[in-house]
C-alpha positions as a printed NumPy array, in Angstrom:
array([[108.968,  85.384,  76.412],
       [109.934,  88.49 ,  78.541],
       [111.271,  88.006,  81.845],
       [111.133,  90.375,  84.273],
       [113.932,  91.063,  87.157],
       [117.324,  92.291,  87.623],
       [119.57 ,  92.588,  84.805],
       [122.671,  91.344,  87.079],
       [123.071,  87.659,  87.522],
       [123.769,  86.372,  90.952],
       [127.223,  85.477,  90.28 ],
       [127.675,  89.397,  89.32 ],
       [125.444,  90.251,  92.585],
       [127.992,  88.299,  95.065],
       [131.345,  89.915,  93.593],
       [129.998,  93.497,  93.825],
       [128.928,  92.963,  97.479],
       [132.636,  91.4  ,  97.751],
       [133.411,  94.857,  96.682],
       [132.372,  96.268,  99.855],
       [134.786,  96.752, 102.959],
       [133.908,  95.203, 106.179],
       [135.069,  97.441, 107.933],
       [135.891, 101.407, 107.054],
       [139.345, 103.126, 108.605],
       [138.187, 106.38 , 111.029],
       [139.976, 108.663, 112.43 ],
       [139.025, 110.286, 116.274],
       [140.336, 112.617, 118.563],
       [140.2  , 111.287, 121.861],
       [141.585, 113.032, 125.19 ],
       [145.366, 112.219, 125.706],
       [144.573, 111.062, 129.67 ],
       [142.035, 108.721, 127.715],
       [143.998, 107.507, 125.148],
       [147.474, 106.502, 127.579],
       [145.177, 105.272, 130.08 ],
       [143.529, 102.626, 127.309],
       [146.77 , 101.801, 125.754],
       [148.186, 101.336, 129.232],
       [145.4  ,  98.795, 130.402],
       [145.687,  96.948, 126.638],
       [142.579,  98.66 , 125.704],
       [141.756,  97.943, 121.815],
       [140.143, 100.978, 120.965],
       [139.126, 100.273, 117.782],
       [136.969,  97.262, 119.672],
       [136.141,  99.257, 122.777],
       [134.715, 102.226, 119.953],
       [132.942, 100.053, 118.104],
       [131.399,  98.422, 120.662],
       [129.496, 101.354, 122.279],
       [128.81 , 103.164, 119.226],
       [127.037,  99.495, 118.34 ],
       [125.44 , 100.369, 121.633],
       [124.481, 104.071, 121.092],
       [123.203, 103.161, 118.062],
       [120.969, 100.245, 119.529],
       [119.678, 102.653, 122.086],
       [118.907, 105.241, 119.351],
       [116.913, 102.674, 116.97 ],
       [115.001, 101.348, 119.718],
       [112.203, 104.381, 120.542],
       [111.897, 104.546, 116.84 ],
       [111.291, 101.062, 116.358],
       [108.531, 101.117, 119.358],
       [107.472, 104.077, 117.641],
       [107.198, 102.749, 114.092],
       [105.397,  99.562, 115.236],
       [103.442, 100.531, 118.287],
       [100.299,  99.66 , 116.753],
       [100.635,  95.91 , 116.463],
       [102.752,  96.119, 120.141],
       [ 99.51 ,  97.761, 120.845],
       [ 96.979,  94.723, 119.348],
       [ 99.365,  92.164, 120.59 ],
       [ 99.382,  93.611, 124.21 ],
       [ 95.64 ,  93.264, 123.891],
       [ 95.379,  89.775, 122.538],
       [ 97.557,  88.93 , 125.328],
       [ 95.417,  90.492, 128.323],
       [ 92.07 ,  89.32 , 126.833],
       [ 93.292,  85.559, 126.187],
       [ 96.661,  85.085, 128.163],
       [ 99.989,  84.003, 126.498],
       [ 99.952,  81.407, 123.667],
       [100.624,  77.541, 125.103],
       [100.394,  79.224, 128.66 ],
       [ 99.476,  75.439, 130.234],
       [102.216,  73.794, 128.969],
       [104.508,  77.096, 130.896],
       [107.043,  75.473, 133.577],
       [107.346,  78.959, 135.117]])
């Protein structure tokens, strides 16, 4: 019988994705004003940066997603104006 699939078995699969760090050291240059300001408030910057470049990144992916699947938005948006929103009577707002 042949079987067909990945040569790696899960246990290998899990302990090379164990492998990879959860996190990656960076280094930046920030402004020194910046910088004492943060430290003085109890800024973590690591957090703080991570944060809004989670952010910028978010706001970045978005108009490509819309982009990418603006034809269904387009056929849902359509469905919904010809027949109204799915289990509207049972709505409590």
């Amino acid at each position: 019988m042949m079987r067909i699939g990945l040569n790696m078995k899960p246990a290998r699969l899990a302990s090379h994705a164990a492998k990879i760090p959860s996190k990656k050291a960076t280094n930046i240059s920030l402004a020194m004003d910046g910088y004492l300001d943060a430290k003085n408030l109890g800024f973590n910057i690591s957090q703080v940066c991570e944060q809004r470049l989670r952010e910028e990144i978010q706001m970045r992916k978005e108009p490509q997603w819309n982009a990418q699947h603006a034809e269904f938005i387009a056929a849902y948006n359509g469905v919904v104006e010809a027949e109204g929103v799915a289990l509207q009577e049972w709505r409590a707002f």
